[in-house]
MARVEX-565322 format. One record per residue: x, y, z of N, C-alpha, C in turn; residue in one letter; residue number from 1. Coordinates in nm, 2 decimals. Layout:
<recs>
rec nxx = X nyy = Y nzz = Z caxx = X cayy = Y cazz = Z cxx = X cyy = Y czz = Z type = A seq = NUM
...
</recs>
This chain:
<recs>
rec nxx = -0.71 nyy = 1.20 nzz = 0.32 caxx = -0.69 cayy = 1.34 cazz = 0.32 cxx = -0.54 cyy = 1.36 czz = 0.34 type = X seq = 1
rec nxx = -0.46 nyy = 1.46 nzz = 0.25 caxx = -0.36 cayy = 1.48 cazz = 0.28 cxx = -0.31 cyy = 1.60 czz = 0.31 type = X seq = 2
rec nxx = -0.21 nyy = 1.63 nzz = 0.32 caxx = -0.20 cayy = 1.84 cazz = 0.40 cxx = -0.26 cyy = 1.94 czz = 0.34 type = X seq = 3
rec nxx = -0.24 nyy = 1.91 nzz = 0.18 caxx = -0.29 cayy = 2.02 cazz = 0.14 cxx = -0.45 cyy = 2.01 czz = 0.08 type = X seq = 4
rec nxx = -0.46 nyy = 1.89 nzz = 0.11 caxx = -0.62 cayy = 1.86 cazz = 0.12 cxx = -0.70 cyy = 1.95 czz = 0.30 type = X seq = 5
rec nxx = -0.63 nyy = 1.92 nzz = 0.34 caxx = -0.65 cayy = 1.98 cazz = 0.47 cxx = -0.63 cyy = 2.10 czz = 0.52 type = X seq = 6
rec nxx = -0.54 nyy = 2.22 nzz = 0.44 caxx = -0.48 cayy = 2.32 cazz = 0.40 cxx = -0.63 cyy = 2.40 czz = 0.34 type = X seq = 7
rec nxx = -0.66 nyy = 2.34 nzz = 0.22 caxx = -0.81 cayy = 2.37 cazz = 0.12 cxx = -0.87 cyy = 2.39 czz = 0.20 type = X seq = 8
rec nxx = -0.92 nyy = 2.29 nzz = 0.30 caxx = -1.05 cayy = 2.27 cazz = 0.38 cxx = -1.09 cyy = 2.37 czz = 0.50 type = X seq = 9
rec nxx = -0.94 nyy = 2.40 nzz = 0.53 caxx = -0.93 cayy = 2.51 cazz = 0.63 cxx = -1.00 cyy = 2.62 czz = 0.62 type = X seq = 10
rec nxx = -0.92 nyy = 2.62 nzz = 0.52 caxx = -0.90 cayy = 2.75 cazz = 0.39 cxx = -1.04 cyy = 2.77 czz = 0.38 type = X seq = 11
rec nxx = -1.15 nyy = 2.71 nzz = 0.31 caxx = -1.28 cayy = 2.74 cazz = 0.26 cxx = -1.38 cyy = 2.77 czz = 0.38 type = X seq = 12
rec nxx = -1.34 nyy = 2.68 nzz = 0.49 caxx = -1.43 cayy = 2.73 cazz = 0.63 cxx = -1.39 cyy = 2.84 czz = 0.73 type = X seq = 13
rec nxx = -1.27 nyy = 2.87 nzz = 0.67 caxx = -1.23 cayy = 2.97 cazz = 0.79 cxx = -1.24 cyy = 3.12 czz = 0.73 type = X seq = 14
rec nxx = -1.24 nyy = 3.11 nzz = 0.60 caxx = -1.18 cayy = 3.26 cazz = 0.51 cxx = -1.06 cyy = 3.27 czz = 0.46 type = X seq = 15
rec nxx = -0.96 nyy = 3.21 nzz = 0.56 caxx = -0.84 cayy = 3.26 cazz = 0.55 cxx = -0.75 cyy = 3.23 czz = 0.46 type = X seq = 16
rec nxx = -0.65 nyy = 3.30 nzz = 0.39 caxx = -0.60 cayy = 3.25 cazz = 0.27 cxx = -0.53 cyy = 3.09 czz = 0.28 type = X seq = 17
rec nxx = -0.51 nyy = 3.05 nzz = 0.14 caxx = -0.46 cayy = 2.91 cazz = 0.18 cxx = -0.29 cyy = 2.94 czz = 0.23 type = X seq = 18
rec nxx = -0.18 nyy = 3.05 nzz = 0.16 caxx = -0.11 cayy = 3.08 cazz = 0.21 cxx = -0.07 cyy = 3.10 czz = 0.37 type = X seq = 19
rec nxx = -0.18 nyy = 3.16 nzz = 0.43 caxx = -0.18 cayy = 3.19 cazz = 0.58 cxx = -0.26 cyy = 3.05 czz = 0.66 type = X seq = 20
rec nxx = -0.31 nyy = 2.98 nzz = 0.62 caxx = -0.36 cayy = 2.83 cazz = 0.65 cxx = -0.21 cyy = 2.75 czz = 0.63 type = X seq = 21
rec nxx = -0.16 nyy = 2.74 nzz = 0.55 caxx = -0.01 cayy = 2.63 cazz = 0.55 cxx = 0.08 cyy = 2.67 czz = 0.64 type = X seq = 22
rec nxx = 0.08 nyy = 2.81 nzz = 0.65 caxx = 0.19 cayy = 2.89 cazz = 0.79 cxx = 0.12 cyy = 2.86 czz = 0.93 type = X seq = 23
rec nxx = 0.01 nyy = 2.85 nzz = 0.96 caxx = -0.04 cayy = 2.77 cazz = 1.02 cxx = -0.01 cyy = 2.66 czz = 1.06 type = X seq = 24
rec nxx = -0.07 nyy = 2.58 nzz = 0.99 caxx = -0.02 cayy = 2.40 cazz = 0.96 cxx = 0.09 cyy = 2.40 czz = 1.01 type = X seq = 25
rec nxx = 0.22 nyy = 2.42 nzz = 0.93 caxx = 0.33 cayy = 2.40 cazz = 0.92 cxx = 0.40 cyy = 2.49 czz = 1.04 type = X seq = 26
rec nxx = 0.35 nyy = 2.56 nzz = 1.13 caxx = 0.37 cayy = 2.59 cazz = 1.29 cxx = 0.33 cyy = 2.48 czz = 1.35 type = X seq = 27
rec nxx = 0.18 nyy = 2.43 nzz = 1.34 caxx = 0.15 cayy = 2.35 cazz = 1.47 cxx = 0.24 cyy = 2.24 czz = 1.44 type = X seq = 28
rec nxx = 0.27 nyy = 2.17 nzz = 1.33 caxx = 0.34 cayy = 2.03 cazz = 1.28 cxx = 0.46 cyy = 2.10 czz = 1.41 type = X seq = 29
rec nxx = 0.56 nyy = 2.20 nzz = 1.33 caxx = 0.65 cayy = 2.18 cazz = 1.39 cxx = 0.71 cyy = 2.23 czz = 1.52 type = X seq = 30
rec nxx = 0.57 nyy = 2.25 nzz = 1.59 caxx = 0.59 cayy = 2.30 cazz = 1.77 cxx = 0.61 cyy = 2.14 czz = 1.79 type = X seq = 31
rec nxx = 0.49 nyy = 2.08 nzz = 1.76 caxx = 0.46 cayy = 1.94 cazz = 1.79 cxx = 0.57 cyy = 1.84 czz = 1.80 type = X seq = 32
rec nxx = 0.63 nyy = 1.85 nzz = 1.68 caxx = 0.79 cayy = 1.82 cazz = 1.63 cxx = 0.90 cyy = 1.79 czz = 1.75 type = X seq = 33
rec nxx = 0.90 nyy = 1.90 nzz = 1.79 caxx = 1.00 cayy = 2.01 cazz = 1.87 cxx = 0.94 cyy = 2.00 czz = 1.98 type = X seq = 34
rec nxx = 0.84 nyy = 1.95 nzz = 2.01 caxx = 0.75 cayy = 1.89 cazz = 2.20 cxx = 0.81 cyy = 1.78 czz = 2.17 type = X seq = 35
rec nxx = 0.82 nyy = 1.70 nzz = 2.10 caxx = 0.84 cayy = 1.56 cazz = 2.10 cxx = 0.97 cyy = 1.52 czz = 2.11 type = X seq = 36
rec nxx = 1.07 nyy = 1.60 nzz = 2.07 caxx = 1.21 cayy = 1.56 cazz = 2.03 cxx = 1.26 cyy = 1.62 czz = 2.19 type = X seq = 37
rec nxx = 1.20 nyy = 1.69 nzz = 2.27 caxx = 1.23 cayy = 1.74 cazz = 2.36 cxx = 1.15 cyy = 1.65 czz = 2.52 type = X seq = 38
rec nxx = 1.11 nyy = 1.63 nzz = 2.47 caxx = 1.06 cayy = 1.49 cazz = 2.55 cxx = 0.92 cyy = 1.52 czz = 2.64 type = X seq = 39
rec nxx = 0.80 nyy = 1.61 nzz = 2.59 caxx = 0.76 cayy = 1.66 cazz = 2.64 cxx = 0.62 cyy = 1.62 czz = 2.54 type = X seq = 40
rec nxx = 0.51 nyy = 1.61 nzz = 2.65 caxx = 0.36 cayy = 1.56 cazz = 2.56 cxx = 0.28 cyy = 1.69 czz = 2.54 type = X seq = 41
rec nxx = 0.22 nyy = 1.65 nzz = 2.41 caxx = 0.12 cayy = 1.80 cazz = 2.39 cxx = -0.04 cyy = 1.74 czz = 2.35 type = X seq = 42
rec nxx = -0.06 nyy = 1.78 nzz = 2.46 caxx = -0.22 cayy = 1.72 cazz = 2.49 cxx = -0.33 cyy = 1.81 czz = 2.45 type = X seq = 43
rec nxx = -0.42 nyy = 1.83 nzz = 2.32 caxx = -0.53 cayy = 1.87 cazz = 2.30 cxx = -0.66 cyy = 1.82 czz = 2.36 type = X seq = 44
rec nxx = -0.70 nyy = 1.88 nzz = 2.47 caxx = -0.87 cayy = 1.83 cazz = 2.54 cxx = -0.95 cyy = 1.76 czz = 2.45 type = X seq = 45
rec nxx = -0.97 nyy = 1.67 nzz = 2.48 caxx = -1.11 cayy = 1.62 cazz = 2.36 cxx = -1.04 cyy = 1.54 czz = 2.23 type = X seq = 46
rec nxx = -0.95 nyy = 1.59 nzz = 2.24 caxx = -0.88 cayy = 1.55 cazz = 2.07 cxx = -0.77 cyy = 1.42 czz = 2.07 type = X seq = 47
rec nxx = -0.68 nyy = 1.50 nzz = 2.15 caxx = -0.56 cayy = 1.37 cazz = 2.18 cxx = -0.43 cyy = 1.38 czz = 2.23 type = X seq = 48
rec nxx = -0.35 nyy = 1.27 nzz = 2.29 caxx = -0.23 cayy = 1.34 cazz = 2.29 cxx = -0.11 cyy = 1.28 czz = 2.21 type = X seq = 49
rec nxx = -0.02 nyy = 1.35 nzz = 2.16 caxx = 0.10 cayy = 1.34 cazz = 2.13 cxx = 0.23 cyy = 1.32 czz = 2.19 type = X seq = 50
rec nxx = 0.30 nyy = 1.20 nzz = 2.22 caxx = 0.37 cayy = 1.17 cazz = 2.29 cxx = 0.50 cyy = 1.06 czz = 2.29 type = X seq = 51
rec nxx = 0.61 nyy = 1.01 nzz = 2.33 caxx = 0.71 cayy = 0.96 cazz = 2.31 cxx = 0.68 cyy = 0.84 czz = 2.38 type = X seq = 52
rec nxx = 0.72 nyy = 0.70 nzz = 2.31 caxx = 0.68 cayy = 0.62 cazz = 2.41 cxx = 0.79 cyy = 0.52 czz = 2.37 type = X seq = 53
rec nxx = 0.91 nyy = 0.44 nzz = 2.48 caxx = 1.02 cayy = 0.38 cazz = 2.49 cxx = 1.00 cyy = 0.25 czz = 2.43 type = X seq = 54
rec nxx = 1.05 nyy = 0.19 nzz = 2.33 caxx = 1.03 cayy = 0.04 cazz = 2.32 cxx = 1.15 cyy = 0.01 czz = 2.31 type = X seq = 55
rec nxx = 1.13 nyy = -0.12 nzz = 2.45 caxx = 1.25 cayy = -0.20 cazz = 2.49 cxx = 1.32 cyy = -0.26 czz = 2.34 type = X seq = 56
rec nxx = 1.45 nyy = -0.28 nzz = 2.39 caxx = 1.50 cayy = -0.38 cazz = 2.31 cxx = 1.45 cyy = -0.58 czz = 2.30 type = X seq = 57
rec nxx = 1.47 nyy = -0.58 nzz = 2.16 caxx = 1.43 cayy = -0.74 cazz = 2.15 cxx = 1.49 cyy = -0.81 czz = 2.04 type = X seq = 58
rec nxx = 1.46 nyy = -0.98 nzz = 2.05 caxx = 1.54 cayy = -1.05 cazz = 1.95 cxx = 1.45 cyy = -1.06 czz = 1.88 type = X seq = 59
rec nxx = 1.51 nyy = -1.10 nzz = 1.70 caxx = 1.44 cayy = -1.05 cazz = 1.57 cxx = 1.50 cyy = -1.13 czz = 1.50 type = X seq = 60
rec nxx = 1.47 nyy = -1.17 nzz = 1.41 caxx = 1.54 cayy = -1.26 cazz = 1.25 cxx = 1.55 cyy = -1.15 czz = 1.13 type = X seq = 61
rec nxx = 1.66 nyy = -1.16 nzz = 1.08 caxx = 1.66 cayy = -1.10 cazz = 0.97 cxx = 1.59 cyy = -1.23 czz = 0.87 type = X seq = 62
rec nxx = 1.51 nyy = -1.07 nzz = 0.78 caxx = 1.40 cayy = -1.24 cazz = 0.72 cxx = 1.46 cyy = -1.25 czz = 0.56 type = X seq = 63
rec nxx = 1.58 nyy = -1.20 nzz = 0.55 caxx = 1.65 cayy = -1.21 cazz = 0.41 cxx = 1.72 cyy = -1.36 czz = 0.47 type = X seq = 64
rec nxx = 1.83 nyy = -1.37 nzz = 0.58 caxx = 1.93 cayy = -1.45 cazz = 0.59 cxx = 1.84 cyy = -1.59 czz = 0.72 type = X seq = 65
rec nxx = 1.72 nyy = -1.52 nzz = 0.79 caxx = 1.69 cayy = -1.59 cazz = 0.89 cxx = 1.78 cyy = -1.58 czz = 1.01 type = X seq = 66
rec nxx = 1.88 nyy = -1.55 nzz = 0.99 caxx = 1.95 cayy = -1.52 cazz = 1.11 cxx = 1.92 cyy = -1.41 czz = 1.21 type = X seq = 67
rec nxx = 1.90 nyy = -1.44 nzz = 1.36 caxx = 1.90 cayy = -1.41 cazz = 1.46 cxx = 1.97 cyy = -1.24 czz = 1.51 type = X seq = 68
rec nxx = 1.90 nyy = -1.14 nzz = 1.52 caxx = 1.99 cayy = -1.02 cazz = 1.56 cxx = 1.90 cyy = -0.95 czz = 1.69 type = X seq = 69
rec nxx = 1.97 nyy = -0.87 nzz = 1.71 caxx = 1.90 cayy = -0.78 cazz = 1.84 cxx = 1.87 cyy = -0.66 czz = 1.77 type = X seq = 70
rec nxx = 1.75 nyy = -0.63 nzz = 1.82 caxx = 1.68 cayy = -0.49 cazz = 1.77 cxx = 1.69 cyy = -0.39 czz = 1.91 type = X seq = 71
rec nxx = 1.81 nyy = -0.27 nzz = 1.92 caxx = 1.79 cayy = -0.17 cazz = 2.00 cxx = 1.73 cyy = -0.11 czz = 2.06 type = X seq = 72
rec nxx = 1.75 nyy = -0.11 nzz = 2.21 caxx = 1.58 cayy = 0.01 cazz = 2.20 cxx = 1.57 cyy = 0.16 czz = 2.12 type = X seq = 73
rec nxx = 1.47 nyy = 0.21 nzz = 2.14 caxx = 1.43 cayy = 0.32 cazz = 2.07 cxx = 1.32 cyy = 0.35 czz = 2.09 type = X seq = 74
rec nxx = 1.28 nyy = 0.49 nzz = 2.10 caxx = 1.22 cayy = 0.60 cazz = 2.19 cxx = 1.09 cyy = 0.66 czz = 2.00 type = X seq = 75
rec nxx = 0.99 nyy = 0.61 nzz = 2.04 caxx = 0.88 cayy = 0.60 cazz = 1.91 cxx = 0.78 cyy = 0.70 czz = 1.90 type = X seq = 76
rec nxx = 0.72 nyy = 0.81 nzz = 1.82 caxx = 0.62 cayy = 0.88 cazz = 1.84 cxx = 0.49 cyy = 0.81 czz = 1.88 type = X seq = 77
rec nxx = 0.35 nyy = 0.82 nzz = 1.96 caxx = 0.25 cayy = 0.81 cazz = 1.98 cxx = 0.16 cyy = 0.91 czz = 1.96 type = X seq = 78
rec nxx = 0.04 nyy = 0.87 nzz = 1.94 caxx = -0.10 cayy = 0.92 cazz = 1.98 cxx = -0.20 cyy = 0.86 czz = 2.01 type = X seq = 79
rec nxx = -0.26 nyy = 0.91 nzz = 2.11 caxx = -0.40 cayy = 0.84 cazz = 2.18 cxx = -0.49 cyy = 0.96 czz = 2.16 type = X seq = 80
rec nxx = -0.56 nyy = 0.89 nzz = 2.12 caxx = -0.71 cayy = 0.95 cazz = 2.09 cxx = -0.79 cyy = 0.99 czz = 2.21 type = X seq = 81
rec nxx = -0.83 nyy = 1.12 nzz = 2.19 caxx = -0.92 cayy = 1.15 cazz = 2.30 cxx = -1.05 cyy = 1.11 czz = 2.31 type = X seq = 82
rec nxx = -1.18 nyy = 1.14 nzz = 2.41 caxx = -1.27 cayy = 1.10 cazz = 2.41 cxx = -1.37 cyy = 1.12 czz = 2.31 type = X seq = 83
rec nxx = -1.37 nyy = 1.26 nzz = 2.31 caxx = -1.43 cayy = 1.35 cazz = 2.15 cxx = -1.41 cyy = 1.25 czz = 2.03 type = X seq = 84
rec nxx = -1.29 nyy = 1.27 nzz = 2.01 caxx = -1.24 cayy = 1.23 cazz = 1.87 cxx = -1.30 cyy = 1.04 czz = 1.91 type = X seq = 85
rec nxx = -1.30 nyy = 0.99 nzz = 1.97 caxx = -1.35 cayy = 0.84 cazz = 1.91 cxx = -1.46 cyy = 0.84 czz = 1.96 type = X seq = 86
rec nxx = -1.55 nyy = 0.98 nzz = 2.05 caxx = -1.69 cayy = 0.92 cazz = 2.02 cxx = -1.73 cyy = 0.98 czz = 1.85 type = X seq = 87
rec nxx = -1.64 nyy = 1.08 nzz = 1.79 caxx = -1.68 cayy = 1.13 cazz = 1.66 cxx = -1.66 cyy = 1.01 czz = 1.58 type = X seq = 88
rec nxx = -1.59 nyy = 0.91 nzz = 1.55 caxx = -1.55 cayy = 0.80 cazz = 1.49 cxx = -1.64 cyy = 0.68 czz = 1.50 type = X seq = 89
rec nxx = -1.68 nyy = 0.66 nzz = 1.62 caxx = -1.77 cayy = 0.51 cazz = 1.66 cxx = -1.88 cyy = 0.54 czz = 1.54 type = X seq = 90
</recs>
């Protein structure tokens, strides 16, 4: 499924136009966005949370030349699955 698969789907269960379903969408995406770049987790009950998680620096081969480089750390999006959502999946 992709946005505006998910956009439709809204759309046909909720009533609501597909216009006012994407203004939607495209709020929660970018609160979510904008929690994350700010360093801050946004946790839905049941569902999951969204969050930044640090990965150290480490050594690495470039696999064109094989040679040897260091990969920088850097600060990665996550999500963990809530209880709901993976008993809905098992």
């Amino acid at each position: 499924m992709n946005k505006n698969d998910l956009i439709n789907n809204i759309a046909k269960k909720s009533g609501m136009t597909k216009k006012d379903v994407e203004t939607v969408v495209n709020g929660f995406l970018d609160e979510v966005t904008h929690a994350l770049e700010t360093g801050e987790k946004v946790q839905l009950i049941g569902f999951g949370t969204f969050e930044t998680r640090k990965r150290s620096s480490r050594s690495g081969r470039n696999p064109q030349t094989g040679a040897a480089i260091k990969i920088p750390e850097s600060t990665i999006p996550a999500f963990k699955a809530g209880s709901k959502l993976k008993d809905a999946v098992k």
